[in-house]
C-alpha positions as CSV (number, residue, x, y, z in Angstrom):
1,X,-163.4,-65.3,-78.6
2,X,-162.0,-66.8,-75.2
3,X,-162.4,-65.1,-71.9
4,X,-158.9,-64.3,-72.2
5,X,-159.3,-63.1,-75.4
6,X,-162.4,-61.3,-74.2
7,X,-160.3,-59.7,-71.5
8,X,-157.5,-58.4,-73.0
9,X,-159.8,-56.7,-76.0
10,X,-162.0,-54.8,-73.5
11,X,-163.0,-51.6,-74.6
12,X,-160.8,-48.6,-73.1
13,X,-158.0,-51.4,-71.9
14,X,-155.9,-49.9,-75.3
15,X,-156.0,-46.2,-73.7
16,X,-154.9,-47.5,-69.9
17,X,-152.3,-49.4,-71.7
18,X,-150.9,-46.4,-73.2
19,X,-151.8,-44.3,-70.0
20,X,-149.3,-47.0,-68.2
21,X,-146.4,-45.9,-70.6
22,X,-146.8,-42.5,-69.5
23,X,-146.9,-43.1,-65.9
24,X,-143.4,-45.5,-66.2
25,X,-141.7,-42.7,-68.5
26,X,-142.9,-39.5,-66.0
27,X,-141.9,-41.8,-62.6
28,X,-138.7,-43.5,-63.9
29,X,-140.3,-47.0,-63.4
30,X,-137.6,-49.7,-65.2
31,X,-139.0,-52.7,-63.4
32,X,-142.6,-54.7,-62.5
33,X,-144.3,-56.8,-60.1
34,X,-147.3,-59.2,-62.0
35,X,-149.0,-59.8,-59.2
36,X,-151.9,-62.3,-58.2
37,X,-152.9,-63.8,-55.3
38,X,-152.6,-67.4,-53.7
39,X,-155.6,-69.9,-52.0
40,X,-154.0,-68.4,-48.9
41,X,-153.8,-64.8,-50.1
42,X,-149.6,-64.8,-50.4
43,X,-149.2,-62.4,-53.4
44,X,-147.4,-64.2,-55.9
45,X,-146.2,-63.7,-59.7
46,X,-143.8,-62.5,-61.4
47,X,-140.8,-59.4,-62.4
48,X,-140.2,-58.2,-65.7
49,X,-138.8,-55.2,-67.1
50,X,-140.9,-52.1,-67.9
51,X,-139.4,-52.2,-71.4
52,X,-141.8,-55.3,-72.2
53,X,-145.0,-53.3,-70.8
54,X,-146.5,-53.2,-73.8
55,X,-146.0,-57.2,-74.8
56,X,-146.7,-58.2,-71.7
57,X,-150.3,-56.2,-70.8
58,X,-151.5,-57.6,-74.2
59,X,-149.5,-61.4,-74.1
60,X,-149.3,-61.5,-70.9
61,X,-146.7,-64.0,-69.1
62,X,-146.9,-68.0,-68.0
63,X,-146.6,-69.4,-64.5
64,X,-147.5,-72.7,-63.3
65,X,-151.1,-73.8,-62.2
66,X,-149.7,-74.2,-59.5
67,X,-148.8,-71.4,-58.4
68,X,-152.2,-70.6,-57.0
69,X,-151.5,-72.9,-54.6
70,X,-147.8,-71.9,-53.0
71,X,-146.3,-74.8,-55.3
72,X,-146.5,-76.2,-52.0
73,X,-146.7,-80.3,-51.8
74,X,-149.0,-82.1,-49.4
75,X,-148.3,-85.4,-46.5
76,X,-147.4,-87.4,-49.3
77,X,-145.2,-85.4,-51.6
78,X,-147.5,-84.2,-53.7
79,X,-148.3,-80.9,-55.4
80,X,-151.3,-79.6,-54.3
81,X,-154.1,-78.4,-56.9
82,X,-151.6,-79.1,-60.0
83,X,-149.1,-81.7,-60.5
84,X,-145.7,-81.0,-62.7
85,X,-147.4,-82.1,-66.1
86,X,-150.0,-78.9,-65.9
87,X,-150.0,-76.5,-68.4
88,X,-149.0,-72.8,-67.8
89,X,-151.2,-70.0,-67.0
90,X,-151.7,-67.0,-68.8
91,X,-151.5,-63.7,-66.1
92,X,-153.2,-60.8,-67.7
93,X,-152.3,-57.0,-65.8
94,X,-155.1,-54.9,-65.0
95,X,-153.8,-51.5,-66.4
96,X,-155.4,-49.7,-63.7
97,X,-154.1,-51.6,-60.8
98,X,-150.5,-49.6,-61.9
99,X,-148.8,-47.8,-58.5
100,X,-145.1,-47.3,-57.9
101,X,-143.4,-48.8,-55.2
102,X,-142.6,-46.0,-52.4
103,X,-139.6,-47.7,-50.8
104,X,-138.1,-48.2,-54.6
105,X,-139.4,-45.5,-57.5
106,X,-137.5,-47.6,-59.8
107,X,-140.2,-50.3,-59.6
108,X,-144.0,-50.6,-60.1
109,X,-146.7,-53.5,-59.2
110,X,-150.1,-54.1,-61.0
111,X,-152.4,-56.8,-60.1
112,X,-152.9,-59.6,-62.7
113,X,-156.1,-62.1,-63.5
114,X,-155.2,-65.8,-64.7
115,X,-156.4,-67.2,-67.4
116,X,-155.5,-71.0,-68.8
117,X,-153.4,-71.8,-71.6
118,X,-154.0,-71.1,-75.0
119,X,-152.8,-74.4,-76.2
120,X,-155.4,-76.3,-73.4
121,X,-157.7,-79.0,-75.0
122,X,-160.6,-78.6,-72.7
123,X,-161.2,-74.7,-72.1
124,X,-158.3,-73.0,-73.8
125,X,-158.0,-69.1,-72.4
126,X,-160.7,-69.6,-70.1
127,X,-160.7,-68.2,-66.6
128,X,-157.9,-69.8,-64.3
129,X,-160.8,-70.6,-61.6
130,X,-158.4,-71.2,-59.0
131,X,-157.7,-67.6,-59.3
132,X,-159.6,-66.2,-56.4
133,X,-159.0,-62.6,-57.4
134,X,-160.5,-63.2,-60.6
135,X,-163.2,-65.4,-59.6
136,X,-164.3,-61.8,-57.1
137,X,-164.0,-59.6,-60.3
138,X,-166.2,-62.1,-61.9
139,X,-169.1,-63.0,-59.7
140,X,-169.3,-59.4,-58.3
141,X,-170.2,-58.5,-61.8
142,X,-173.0,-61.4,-61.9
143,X,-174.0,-59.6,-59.1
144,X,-174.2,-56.2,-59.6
145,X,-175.8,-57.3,-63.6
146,X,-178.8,-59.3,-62.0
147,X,-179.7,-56.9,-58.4
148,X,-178.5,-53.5,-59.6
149,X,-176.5,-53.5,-55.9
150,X,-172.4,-53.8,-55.6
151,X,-171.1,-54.9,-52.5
152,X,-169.1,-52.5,-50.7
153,X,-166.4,-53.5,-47.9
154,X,-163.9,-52.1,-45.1
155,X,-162.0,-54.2,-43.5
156,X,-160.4,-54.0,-39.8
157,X,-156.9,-55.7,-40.4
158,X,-155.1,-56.1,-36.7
159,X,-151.7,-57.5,-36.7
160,X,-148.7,-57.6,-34.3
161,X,-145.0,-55.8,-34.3
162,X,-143.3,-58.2,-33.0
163,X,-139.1,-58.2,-31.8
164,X,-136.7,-59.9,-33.7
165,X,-134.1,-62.2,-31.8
166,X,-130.9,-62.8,-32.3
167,X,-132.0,-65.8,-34.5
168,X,-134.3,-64.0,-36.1
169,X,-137.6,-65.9,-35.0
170,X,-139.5,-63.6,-33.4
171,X,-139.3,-62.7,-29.4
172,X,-142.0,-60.9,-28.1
173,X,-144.4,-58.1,-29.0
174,X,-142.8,-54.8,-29.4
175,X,-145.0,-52.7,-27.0
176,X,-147.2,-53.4,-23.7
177,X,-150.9,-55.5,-24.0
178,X,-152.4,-51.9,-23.3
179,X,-155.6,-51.1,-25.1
180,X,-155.7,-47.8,-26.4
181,X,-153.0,-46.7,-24.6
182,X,-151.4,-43.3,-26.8
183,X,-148.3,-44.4,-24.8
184,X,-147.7,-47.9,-26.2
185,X,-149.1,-46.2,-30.0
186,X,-146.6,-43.8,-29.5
187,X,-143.4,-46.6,-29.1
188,X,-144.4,-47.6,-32.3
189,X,-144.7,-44.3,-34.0
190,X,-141.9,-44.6,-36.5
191,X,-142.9,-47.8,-37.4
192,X,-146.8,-46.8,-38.2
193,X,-146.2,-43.6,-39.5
194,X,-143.6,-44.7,-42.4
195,X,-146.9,-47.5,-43.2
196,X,-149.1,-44.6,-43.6
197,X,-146.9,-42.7,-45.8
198,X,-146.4,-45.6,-47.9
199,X,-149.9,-46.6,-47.7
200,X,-150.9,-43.4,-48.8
201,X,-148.7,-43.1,-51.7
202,X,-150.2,-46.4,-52.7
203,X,-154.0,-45.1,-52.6
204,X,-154.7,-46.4,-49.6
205,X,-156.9,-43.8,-47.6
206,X,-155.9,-43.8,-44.3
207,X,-158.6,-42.9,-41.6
208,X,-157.6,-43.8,-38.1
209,X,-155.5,-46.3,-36.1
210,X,-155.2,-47.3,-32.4
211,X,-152.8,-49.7,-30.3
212,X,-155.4,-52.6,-29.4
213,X,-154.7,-55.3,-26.5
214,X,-151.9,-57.6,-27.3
215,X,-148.0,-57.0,-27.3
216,X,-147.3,-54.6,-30.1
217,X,-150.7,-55.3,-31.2
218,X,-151.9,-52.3,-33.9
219,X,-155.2,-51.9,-36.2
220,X,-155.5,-49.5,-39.1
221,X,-157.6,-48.4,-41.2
222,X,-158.7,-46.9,-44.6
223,X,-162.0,-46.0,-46.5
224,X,-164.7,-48.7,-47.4
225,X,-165.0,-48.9,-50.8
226,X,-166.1,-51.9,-53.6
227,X,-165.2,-55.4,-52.5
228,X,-162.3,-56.2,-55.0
229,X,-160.6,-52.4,-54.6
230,X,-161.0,-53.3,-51.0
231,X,-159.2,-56.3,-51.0
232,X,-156.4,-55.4,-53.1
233,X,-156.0,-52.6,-50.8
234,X,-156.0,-55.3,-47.9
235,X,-153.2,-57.1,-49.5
236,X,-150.8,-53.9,-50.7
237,X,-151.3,-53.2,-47.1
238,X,-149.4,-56.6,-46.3
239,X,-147.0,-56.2,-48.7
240,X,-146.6,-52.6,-47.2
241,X,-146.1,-53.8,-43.4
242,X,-143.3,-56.4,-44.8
243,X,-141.6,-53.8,-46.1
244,X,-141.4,-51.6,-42.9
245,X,-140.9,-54.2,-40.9
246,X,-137.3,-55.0,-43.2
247,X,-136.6,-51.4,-42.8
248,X,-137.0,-51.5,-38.8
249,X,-135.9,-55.2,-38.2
250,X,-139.3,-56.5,-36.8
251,X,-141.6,-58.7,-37.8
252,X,-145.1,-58.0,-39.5
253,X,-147.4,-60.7,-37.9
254,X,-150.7,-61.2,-39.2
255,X,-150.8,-64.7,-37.5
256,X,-154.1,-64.9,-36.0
257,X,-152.9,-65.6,-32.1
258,X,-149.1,-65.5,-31.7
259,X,-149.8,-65.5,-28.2
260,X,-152.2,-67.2,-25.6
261,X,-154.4,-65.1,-23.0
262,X,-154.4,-62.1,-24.9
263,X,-156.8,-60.9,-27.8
264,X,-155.4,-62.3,-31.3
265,X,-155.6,-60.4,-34.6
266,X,-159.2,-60.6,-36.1
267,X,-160.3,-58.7,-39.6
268,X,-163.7,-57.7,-39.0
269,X,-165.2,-57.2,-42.3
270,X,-168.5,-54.2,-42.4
271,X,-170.3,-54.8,-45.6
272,X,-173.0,-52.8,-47.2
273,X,-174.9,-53.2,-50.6
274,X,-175.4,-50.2,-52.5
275,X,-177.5,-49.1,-55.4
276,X,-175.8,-46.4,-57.7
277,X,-172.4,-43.8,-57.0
278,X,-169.6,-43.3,-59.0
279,X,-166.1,-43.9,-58.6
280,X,-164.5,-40.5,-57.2
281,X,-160.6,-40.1,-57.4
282,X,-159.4,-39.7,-53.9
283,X,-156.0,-37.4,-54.6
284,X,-155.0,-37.6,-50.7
285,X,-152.0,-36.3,-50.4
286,X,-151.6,-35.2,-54.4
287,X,-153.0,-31.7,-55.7
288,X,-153.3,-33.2,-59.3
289,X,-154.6,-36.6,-61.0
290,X,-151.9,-36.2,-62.9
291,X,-149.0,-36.0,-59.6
292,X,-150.3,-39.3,-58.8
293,X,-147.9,-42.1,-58.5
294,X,-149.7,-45.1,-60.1
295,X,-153.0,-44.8,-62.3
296,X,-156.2,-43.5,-61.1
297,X,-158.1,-46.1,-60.3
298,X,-155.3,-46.9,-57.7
299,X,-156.6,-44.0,-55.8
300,X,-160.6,-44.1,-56.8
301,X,-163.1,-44.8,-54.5
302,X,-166.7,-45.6,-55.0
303,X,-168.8,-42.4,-53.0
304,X,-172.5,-41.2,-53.3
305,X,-175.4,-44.1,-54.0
306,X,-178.2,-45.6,-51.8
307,X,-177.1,-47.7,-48.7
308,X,-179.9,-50.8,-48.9
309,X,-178.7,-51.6,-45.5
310,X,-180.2,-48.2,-44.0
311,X,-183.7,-48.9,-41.8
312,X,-186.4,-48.3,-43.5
313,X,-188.4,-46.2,-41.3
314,X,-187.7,-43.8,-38.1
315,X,-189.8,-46.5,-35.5
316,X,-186.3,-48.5,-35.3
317,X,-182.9,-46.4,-36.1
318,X,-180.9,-49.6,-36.0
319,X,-183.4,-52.6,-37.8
320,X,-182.0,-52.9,-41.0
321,X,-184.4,-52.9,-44.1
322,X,-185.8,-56.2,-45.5
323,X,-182.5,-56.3,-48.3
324,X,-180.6,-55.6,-45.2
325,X,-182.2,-58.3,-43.2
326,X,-182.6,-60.6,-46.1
327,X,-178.7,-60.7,-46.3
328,X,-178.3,-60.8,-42.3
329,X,-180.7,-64.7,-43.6
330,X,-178.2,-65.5,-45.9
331,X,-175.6,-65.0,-43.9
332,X,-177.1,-66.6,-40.8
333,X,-177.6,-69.5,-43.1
334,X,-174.2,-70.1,-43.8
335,X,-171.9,-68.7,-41.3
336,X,-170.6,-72.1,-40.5
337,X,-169.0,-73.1,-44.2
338,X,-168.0,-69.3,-44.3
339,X,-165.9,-69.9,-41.3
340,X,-163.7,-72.1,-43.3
341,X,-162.8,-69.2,-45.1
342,X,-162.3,-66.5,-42.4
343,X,-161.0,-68.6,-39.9
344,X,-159.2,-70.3,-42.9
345,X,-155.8,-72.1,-40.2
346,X,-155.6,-74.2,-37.4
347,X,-154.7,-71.5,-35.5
348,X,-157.6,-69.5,-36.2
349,X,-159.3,-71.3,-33.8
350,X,-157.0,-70.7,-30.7
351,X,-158.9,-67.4,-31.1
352,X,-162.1,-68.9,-30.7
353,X,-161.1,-71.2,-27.7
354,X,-159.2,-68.7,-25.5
355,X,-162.7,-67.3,-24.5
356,X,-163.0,-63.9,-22.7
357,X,-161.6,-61.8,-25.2
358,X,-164.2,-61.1,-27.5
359,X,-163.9,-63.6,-29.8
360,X,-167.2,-64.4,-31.6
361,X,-167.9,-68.0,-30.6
362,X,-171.7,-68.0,-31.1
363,X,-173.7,-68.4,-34.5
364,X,-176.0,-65.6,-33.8
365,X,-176.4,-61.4,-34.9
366,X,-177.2,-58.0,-32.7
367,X,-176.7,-54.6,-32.7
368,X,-173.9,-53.3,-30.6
369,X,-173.3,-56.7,-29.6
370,X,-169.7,-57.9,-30.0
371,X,-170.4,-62.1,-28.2
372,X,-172.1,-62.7,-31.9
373,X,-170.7,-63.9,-35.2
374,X,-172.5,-60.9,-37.0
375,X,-173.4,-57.1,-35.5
376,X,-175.1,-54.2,-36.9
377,X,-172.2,-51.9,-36.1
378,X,-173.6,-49.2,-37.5
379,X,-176.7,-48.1,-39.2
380,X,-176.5,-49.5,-42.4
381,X,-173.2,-51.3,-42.2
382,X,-173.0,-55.1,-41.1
383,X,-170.0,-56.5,-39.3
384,X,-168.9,-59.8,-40.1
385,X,-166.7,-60.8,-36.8
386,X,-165.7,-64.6,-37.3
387,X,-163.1,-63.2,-39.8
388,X,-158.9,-63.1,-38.8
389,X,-156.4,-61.9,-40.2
390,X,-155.0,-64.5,-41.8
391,X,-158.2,-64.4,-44.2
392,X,-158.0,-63.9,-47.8
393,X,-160.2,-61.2,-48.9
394,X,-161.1,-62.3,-52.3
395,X,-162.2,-65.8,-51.2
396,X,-164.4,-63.5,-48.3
397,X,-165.6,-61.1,-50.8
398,X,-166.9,-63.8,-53.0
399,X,-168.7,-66.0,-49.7
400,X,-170.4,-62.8,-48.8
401,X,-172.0,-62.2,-51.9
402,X,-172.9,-65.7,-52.2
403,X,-174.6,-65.8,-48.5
404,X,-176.3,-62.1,-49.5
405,X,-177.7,-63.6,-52.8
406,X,-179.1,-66.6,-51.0
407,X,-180.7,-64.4,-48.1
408,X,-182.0,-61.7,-50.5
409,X,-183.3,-63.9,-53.4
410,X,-184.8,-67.0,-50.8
411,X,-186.0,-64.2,-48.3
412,X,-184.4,-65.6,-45.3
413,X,-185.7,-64.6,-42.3
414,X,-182.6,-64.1,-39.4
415,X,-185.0,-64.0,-36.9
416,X,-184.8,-61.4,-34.2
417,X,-181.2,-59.8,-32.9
418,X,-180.0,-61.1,-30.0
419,X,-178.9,-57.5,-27.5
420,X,-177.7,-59.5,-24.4
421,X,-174.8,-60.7,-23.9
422,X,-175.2,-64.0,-25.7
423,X,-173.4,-65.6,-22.2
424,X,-176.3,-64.3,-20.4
425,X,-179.0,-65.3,-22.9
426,X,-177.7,-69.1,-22.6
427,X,-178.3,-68.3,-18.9
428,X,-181.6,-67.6,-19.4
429,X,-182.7,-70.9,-21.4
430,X,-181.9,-69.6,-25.0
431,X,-180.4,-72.2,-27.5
432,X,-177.2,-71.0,-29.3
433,X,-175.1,-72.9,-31.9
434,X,-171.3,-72.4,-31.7
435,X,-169.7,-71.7,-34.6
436,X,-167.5,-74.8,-35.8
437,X,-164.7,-74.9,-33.2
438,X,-161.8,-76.3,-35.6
439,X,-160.7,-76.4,-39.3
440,X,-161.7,-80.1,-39.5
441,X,-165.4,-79.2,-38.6
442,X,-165.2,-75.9,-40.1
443,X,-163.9,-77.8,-43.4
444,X,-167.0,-80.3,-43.3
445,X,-169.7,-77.6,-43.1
446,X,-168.0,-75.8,-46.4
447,X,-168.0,-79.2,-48.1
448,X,-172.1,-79.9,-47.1
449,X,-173.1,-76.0,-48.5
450,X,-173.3,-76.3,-51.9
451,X,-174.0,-72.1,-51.9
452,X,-170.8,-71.4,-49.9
453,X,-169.0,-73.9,-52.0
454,X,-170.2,-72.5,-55.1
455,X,-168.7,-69.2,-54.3
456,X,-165.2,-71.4,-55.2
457,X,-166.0,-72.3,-58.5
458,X,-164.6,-75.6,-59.9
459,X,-160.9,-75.9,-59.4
460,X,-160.9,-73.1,-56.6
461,X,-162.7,-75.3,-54.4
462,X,-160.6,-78.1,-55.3
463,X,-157.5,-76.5,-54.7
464,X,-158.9,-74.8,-51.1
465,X,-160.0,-78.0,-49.6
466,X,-157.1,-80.3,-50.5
467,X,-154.6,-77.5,-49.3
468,X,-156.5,-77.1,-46.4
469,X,-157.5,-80.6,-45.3
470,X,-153.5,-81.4,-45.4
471,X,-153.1,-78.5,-43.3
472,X,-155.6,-80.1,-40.4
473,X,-154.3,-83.3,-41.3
474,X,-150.7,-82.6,-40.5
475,X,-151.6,-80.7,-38.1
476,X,-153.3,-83.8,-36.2
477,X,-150.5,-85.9,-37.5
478,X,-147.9,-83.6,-35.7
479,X,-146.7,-84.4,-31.9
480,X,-146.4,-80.8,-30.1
481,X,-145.2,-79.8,-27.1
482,X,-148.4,-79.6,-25.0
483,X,-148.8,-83.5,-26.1
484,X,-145.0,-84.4,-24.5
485,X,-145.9,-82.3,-21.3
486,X,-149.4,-83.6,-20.6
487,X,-148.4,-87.1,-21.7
488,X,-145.1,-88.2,-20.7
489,X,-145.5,-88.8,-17.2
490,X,-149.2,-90.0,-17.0
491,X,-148.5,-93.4,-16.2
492,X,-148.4,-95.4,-14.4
């Protein structure tokens, strides 16, 4: 049998399939988003009417290759990833990925997995691996198979509401730079409360949400839970703040740094692995399973287990045990190819130059210490800080595994955590690396780690780095502004 094959025939897949059909009939669903996800995180795919349900979960539908990557061309023309001769891919549903829409009960979305075509000569229904979502659902089960562990994630999305001129490009941040303020949370209380009711009829549990330091600037957030839940979760959330901001004519920004000496949008991701728990159904706001607006797993969550994060004795309440510390090595080891994929644009890295704003700049890990790429932010739970918003949480998921595998398996040592300010410890004499400082170098030090490179299998990797060296390369190729106003008058 092919993956796809393999896929498709899973055991219990029949009985979702069938569960599906009773979720469209009870809702009134007549019409579905396919969804997967783009190198760049974009959700992408295709609409098809929930009369073809059935034909479509087990045939599934075609898209281009291409499609992974935007369909978008490079400097000279050329499709990126997959020219016009590729074959079609083959996107699959996930049965249990089912939710309605909130702001239109008519229509549904389930997330998809690609697979290649049938009719291919090398590999035929194999695993599309420029699919990052499916590459995630893959190697986290190669993961969880050989360490008995699954990784478990919450992520920290900030983003900006920003004011919509008359032209419709954006013009200004919708509230005061005021951190914490209840004041400037309050402007925006229409605007976050209708996310959270959408986000929790779309099984996102809510848990708290605070106006942070730039113009209209808002975080919110929902229960950890297992990597790839996590990051679909991530990107409904998107799709969710799109919505709301058509409904209130704004603009949902998840640019990294719309704006200079303020703080940009970071997504901190806190990581833990786990050993056992079961998947709970979270009903939030619904009495019954059965009242829910989408399939279970939508609104499960993974509860209960042992954290191998958690210190392993009383002496020290925040030193991680050795699995913990072990994976602090791994990651140590390859922070600077994983910032390729969390600060994954060039303007990622105005965050990191526009110092003083707690941007972490420095290749190092503490405790309650926010100058370094990693913290311990809590007792068992790591924070990974070099991480915006722009990031796409499936490539992420996948590099953190990677880096914990490395650190746990090799036994890297992170050495000791670093509890001054890391401005002060250069004071004192100690030796810091900076994290790379732009896409190019950031780009290179992906391309020289085979482990962080791995975690892109074959034609992911090729479709990351040639999408993403034409995006430094135009970028570098492109005469701005600052280059006319520091330039033009230099001479003689």
């Amino acid at each position: 049998m092919t993956e796809l094959e393999k896929y498709v025939s899973a055991a219990g897949r029949d009985k979702y399939i069938k569960d599906v059909r009773k979720k469209i009939n009870e809702l009134g669903i007549t019409y579905i988003y396919y969804q997967f996800i783009s190198v760049t995180g974009r959700i992408v795919g295709k609409g098809i009417p929930a009369n073809h349900w059935e034909r479509t979960a087990e045939k599934g539908f075609q898209l281009v290759y291409g499609a992974t990557a935007n369909l978008f061309t490079n400097r000279a023309g050329e499709y990126i990833g997959y020219g016009p001769e590729s074959s079609e891919m083959v996107g699959i549903p996930d049965p249990e990925t089912f939710c309605q829409l909130p702001w239109d009960k008519k229509i549904a979305r389930v997330y998809c997995v690609c697979f290649r075509n049938r009719e291919e000569k090398v590999n035929p229904g194999g695993h599309l691996t420029s699919d990052c979502r499916g590459n995630l659902i893959f190697q986290h089960k190669d993961f969880q198979k050989k360490h008995k562990m699954d990784l478990r994630c919450g992520t920290e999305p900030e983003m900006m509401w920003l004011k919509k001129g008359e032209d419709g490009k954006p013009n200004g941040g919708f509230s005061n730079p005021y951190c914490y303020h209840i004041d400037q949370f309050e402007s925006l209380r229409p605007v976050f409360m209708k996310v959270l009711e959408y986000s929790q009829a779309m099984g996102l549990d809510m848990i708290q949400g605070d106006h942070e330091d730039a113009p209209g600037q808002l975080e919110m957030n929902w229960q950890f839970d297992d990597v790839l839940r996590n990051a679909d979760r991530l990107s409904t959330y998107r799709q969710i703040c799109a919505q709301v901001a058509r409904e209130f004519n704004l603009i949902a920004c998840f640019m990294t740094k719309p704006f200079m000496g303020v703080s940009a949008s970071g997504c901190h991701h806190n990581t833990s692995l786990w050993k056992g728990g079961k998947d709970v159904v979270n009903k939030i706001t619904y009495d019954k399973v059965g009242d829910l607006p989408g399939m279970p797993g939508v609104f499960t969550y993974r509860e209960g287990g042992t954290n191998t994060f958690m210190p392993d004795g009383k002496k020290d309440l925040q030193k991680p045990g050795k699995i913990g510390l072990h994976a602090i090595g791994g990651t140590m080891k390859h922070i600077n190819a994983m910032t390729a994929i969390g600060c994954s644009t060039v303007n990622s890295y105005r965050r990191l130059w526009d110092t003083g704003f707690w941007a972490p700049v420095f290749a190092d890990w503490g405790y309650q210490n926010r100058t370094t790429g990693m913290r311990v932010s809590a007792p068992g739970r790591f924070e990974f800080r070099s991480v915006d918003s722009m990031v796409n949480p499936y490539l992420m998921g996948s590099a953190i595994l990677a880096a914990f595998e490395d650190g746990i398996v090799n036994k890297v040592d992170p050495g000791e955590p670093e509890e001054r300010n890391i401005y002060a410890a250069m004071e004192a004499g100690k030796e810091v690396k900076k994290l790379p400082m732009s896409l190019g170098d950031a780009l290179v030090a992906l391309r020289d780690d085979e482990v962080i490179r791995a975690s892109m299998p074959d034609e992911m990797y090729k479709v990351f780095s040639e999408y993403k060296t034409d995006e430094w390369e135009n970028f570098m190729a492109t005469v701005t502004d600052w280059d006319t106003d520091t330039y033009m008058d230099c001479l003689p």
